[in-house]
N, C-alpha and C positions, 0 to 999 in steps of 0.2 A: 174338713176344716183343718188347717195348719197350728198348729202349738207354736206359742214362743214362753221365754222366757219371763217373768214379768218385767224385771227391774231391767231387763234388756231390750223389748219390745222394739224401739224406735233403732237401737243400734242392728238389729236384727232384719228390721226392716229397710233399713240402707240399703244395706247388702243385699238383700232381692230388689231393691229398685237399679242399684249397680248391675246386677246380675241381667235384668230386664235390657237394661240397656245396650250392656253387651254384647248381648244376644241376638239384637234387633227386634225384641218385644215391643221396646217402646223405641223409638227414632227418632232423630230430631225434630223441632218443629211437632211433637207430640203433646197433647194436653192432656196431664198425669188425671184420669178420674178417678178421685178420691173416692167417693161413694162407691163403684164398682169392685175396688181394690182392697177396701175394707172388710167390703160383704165378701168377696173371694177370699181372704183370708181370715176373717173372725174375728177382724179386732173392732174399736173406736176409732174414731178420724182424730185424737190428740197422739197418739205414739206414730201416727203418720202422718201427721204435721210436723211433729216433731222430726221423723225422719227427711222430707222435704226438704227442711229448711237445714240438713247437712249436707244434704249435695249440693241446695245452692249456694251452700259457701265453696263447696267442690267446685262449684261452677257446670255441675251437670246441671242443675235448674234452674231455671230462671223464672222469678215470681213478678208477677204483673196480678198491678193493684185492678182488684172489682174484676180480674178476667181468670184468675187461676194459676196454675205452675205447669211450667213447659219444658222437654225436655230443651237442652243446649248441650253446650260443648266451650270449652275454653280456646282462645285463640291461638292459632298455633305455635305461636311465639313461646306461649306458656307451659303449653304441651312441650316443644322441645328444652324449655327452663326444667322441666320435670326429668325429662329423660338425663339431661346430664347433671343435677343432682344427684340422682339417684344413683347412675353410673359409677360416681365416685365413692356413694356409701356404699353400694355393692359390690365394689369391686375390694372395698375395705373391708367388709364382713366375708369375703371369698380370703383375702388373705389371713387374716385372726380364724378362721375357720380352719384351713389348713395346719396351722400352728395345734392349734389345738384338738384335732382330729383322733379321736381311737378308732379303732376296726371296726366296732358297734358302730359308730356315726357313720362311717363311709357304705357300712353293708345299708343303713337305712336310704342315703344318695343309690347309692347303687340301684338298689331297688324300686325306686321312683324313678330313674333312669329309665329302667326297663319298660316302665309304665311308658314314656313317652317317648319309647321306642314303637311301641303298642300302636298308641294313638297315629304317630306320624305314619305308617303302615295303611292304617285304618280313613286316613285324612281326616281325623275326628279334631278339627283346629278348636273346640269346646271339650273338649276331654284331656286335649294336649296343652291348653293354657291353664285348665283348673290343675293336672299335676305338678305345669311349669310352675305355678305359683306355691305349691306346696315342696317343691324341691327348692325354692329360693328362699322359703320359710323355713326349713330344716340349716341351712345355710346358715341363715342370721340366729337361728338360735344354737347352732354351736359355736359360733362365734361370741358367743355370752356374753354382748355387752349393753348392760339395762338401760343405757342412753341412746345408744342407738338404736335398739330396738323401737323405742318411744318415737323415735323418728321417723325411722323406718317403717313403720307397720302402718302410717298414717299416708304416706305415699304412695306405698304397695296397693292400697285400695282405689285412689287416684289412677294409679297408671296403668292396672288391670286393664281397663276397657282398651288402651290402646294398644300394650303387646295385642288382645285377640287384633283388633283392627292390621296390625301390622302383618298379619300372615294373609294378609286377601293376596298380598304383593306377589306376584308371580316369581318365585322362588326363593322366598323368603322363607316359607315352612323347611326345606330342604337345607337352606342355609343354617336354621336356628338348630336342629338336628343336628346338623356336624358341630356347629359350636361348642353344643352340649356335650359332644361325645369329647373334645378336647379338654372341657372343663373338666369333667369326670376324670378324664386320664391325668392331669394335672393334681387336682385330690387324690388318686394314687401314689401317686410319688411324692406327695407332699411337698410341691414345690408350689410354698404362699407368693412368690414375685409372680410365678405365672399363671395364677389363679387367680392372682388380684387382675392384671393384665385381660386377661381374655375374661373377664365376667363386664371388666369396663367396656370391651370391645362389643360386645354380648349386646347390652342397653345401647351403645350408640350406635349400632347397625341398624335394630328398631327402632331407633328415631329417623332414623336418614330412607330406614320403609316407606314409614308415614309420609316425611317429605315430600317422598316420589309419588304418596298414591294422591297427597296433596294437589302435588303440581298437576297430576293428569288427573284428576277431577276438575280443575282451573279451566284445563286445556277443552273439557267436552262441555263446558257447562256455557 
């Protein structure tokens, strides 16, 4: 049986239904069962309702009256609105990061680098998105700024599912790898123009992934 938190229960349980989804646990066109999901994890059906009902503001679910909650997906117009938002505040927090960078912050990059040097070797595209997301989290917090954080942190869980989605693209993983190895080199030298530069380029690569797995999903379906 899983432990949560109490006073966090339903924010807890997001994030495994995100993570579900990610994964391909649950799929689109999937009908989330509550009861099953409950007893698999030990809770009450109110902190996962409660949870539910934040992804379909996410627009991962969508609720239909008298029939239940399904997985979905936002339109891709939305999805690409997310990417180049994001783009711009990451690419903000890569510059204000650099500026502010000591030896300690870059050996902690450094070192989750490594990590997704690891994965990419491994083809572990679920080991290599969960470090990529904690290298971009280490990112925005030395970048210390509590407004954008508030921002940021609330999109990063949004756009999770589609970076992993974006590495299906046939040579996308190899691409996101060398990106990172520029960015890293960039935080070395402490050069925030080109830090900021290549993290925006970073986000809109991934979106222009998706695009393409878009379009050829169109083309076979």
């Amino acid at each position: 049986m899983m432990k949560f938190k109490k006073a966090t229960y339903h924010v807890q349980i997001a994030d495994m239904l995100r993570d579900m989804i990610m994964t391909g646990k649950l799929k689109e066109g999937d009908k989330v069962n509550e009861g099953k999901l409950c007893e698999t994890m030990g809770i009450s059906k109110t902190p996962m309702r409660e949870a539910i009902r934040v992804l379909s503001v996410e627009g991962l679910i969508r609720l239909v009256p008298n029939r239940g909650a399904f997985v979905t997906k936002p339109e891709f117009e939305e999805i690409t609105e997310m990417f180049d938002v994001m783009s711009l505040l990451e690419g903000f927090c890569a510059r204000e990061a650099c500026q502010k960078m000591t030896s300690k912050n870059f050996a902690r990059l450094e070192k989750l680098h490594a990590k997704l040097e690891e994965n990419f070797e491994r083809h572990d595209q679920e080991a290599y998105i969960r470090t990529n997301n904690q290298y971009h989290s280490v990112v925005q917090e030395v970048a210390g700024n509590r407004t954008l954080n508030q921002i940021v942190n609330g999109l990063r869980k949004k756009i999770l599912l589609y970076r992993f989605q974006s590495l299906n693209l046939p040579q996308r993983f190899a691409s996101s790898i060398r990106e990172h190895r520029d960015l890293l080199e960039a935080f070395r030298q402490r050069n925030h123009s080109k830090a900021e530069t290549l993290m925006q380029a970073h986000l809109q690569n991934q979106s222009q992934a998706l695009g393409t797995l878009v379009e050829q999903s169109k083309k076979q379906s």
